[in-house]
C-alpha positions as CSV (number, residue, x, y, z in Angstrom):
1,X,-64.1,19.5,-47.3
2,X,-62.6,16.0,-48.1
3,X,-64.9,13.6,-46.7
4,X,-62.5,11.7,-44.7
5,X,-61.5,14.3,-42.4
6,X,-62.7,14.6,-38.9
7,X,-63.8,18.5,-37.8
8,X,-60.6,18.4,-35.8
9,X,-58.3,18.0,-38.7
10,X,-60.4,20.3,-40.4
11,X,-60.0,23.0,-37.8
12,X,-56.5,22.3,-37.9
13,X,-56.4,22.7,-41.9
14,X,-58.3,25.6,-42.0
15,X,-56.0,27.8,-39.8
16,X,-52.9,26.5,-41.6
17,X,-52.1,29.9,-43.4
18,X,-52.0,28.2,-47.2
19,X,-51.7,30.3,-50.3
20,X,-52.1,28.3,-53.8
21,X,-48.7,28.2,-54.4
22,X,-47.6,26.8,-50.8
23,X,-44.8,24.4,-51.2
24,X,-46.1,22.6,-47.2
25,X,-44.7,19.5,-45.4
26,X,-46.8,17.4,-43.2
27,X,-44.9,15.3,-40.7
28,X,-46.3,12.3,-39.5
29,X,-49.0,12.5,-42.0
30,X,-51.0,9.0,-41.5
31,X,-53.3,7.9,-44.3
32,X,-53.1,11.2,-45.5
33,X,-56.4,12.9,-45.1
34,X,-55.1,16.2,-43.5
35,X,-52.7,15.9,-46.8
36,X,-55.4,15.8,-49.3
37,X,-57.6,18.6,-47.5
38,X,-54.5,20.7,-48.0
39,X,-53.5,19.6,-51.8
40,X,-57.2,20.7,-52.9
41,X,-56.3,24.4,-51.8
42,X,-53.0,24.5,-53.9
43,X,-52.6,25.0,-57.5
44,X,-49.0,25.4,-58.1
45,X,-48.1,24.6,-54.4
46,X,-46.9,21.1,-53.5
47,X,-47.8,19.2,-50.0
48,X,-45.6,16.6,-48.9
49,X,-46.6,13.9,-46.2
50,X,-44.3,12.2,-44.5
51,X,-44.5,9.5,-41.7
52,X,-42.3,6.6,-40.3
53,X,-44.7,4.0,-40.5
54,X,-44.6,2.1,-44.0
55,X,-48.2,1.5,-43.3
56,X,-49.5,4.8,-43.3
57,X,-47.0,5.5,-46.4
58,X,-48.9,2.7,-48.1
59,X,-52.3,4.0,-47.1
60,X,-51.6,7.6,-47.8
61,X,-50.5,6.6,-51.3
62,X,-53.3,4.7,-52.3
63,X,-56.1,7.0,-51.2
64,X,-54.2,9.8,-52.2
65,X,-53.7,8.6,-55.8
66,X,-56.1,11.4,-57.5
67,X,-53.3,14.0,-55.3
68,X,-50.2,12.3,-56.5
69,X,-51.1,12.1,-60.1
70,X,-51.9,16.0,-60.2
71,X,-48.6,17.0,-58.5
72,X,-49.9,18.9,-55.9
73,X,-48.9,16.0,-53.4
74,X,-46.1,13.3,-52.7
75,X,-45.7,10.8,-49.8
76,X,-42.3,10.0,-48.3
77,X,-41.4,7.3,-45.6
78,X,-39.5,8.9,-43.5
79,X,-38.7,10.6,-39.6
80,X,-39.0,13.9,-38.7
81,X,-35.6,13.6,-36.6
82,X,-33.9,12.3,-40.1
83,X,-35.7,14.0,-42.6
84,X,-33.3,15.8,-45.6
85,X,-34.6,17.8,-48.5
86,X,-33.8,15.6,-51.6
87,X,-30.9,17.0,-54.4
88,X,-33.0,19.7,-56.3
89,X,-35.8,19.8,-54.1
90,X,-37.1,23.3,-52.7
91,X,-37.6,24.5,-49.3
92,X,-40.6,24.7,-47.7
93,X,-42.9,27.3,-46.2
94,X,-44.9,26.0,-44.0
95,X,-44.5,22.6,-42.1
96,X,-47.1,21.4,-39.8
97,X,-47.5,18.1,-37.5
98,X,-50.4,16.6,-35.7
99,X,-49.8,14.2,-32.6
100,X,-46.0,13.5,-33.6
101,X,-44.4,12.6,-30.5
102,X,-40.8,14.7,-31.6
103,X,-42.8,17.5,-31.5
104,X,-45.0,17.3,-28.8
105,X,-42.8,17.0,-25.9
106,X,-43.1,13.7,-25.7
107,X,-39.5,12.4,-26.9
108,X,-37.5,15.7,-26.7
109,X,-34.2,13.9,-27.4
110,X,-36.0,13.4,-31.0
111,X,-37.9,16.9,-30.5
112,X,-34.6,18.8,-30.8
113,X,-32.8,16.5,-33.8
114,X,-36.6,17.2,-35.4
115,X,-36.4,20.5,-35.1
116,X,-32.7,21.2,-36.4
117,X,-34.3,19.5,-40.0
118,X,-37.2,21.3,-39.7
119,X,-35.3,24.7,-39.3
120,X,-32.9,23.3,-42.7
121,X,-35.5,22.5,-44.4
122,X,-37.5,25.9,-44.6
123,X,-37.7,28.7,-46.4
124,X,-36.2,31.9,-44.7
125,X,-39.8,33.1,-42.6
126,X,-40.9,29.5,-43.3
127,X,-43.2,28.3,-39.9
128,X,-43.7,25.3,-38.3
129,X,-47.5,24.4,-36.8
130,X,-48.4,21.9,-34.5
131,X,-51.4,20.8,-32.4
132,X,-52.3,21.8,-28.9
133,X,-53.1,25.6,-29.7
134,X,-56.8,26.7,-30.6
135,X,-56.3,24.7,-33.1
136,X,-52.5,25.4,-33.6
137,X,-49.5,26.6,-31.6
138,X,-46.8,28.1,-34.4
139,X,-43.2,26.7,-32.6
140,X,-40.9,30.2,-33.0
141,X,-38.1,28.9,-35.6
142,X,-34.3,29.8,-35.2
143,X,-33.3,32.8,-37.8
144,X,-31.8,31.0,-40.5
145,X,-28.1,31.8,-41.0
């Protein structure tokens, strides 16, 4: 277990269901430790952590420099309510989120916009995990069409 992570985010890593060759998508990631906690359990999987603060981005980055350089990880500045896969890149399978207001109920306005580019940007059977449960509450996704 990464140094730098608290037992909650622990918790919350351990019951993400991650197989080595996960391609996952944190959502308001911060400096990134939940991020790197998930990167050491991929091999050919791919995490990547996005938030809207340039801060974060910046201190993601640099303590997750080891992560980068491997592949395994990548750091985007970015919402959830206006996040887009990039041309080429692939789907995801599992997205989770920790304290992110759009998902929490706290701005549902931005909840639902978040949700509708969460949905696009899955894999069909792809699931979405956020904070609250014991230690996670899976949000059902819409069938994909």
């Amino acid at each position: 277990m990464p140094r730098d992570l608290s037992p909650r985010l622990g918790e919350i890593v351990d019951a993400l269901p991650l197989t080595p060759q996960a391609r996952v998508l944190e959502i308001g990631c911060g400096p990134g430790a939940a991020a790197r906690a998930v990167a050491a359990r991929l091999t050919s999987g791919h995490i990547l952590a996005i938030d809207r603060s340039a801060k974060a981005i910046a201190q993601a980055k640099t303590a997750s420099a080891q992560e980068i350089a491997s592949g395994r990880m990548s750091v985007r500045q970015i919402t959830a309510e206006d996040f887009v896969l990039e041309p080429g890149e692939a789907p995801f399978d599992i997205v989770f989120a920790v304290r992110v207001g759009a998902l929490d109920g706290r701005h549902p306005e931005a909840g639902r916009r978040a949700l509708e580019r969460i949905a696009a940007a899955l894999v069909p059977g792809g699931r979405l995990f956020v904070d609250g449960g014991q230690p996670l509450r899976e949000i059902p996704m819409p069938p994909q069409r």
